[in-house]
N, C-alpha and C positions, 0 to 999 in steps of 0.2 A: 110651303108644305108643312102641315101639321103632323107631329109624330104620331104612330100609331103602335097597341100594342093589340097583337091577338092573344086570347085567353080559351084556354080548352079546358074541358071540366068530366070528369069520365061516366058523370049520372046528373039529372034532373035534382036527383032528389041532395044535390051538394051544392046548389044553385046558393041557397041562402050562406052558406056559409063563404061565399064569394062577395056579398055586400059590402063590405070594408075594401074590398080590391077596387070596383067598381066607382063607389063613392068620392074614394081619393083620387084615383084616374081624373075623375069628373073635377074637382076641386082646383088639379093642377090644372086642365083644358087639356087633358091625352084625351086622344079617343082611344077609342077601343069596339072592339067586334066579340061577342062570346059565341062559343061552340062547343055541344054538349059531344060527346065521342069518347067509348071507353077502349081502350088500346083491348081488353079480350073482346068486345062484343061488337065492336066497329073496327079491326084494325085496318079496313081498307081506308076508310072514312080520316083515321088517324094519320095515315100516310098521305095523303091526298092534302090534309091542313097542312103538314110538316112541309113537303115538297112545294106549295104556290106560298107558302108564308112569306118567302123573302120579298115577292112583289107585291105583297099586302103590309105588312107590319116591319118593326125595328125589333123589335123585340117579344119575346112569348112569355106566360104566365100560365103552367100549366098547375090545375090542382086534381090530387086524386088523393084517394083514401084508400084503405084496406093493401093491396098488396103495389098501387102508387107504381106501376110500371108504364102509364101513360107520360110522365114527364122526360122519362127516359127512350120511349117508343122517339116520341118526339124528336127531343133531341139527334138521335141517330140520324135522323132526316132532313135536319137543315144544320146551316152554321151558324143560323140567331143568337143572340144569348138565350138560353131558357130559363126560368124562373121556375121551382118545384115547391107550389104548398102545399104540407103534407094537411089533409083532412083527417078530423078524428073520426073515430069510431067506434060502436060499442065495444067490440071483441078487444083491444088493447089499446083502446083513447088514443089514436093517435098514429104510436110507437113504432105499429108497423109499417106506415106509410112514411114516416121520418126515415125510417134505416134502409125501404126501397129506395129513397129519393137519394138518400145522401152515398150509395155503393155502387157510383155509376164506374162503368170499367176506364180505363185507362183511353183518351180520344174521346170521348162520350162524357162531358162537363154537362153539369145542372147545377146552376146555384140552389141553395135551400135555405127557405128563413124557416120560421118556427109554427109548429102543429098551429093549425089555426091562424097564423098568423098573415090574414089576410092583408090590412092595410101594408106591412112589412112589406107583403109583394109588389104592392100601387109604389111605393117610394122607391124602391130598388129599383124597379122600372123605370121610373122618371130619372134615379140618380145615374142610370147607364143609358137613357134618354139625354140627358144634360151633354155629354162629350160631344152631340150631335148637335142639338139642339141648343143654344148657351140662354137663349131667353129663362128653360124653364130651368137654372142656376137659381135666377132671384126666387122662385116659388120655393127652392128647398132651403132658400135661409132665411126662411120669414120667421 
């Protein structure tokens, strides 16, 4: 069985800035499955990923921008690890979608790497993939 991580993304137009995630997934040999859903404009769509994730993936990568309450929608709904890239954005580069991701309440865990910081999410993935997985160990001490 090959691990897998689901990645949800809360707009099309954030796609690009998910390549770094993608790429490394690919490098290490994760698959992965993307799905665009923004916790305000789909949150049935968002609940529905969160709730069947556990018999699809090991793990989630969820990225949002602007007010970044997708990572945290999530989370509420399964007990995967979630991964929170915060996407920039014009209005505050970033800043607000960091301080969303990182203020999750008490119960309610999201890891968060840094603004933009795609590939950071593919390797945390893979490093919290390893406990499972020990093959893909050798890929993260190359």
């Amino acid at each position: 069985m090959k691990p897998r991580v689901g990645i949800i993304v809360g707009s099309q137009s954030d796609l690009p800035k998910l390549e770094k995630t993608t790429q490394t997934l690919k490098d290490f040999g994760i698959d992965y499955e993307m799905t665009v859903a923004s916790a305000h404009r789909n949150p049935k769509k968002v609940t529905q990923f969160a709730k069947e994730a556990e018999k699809k993936y090991d793990v989630i990568i969820a990225g949002a921008g602007m007010a970044a309450a997708l990572p945290g929608v999530v989370a509420a709904h399964t007990h995967l690890p979630v991964i929170g890239l915060p996407i920039s954005s014009p209005a505050l580069s970033g800043h607000d979608a960091l301080f969303s991701i990182v203020q999750m309440p008490p119960g309610v865990p999201v890891a968060c790497v840094a603004i933009d910081g795609a590939k950071n999410a593919a390797i945390l993935a893979a490093q919290i993939l390893a406990l499972k997985y020990p093959k893909l160990k050798k890929c993260l001490t190359r």
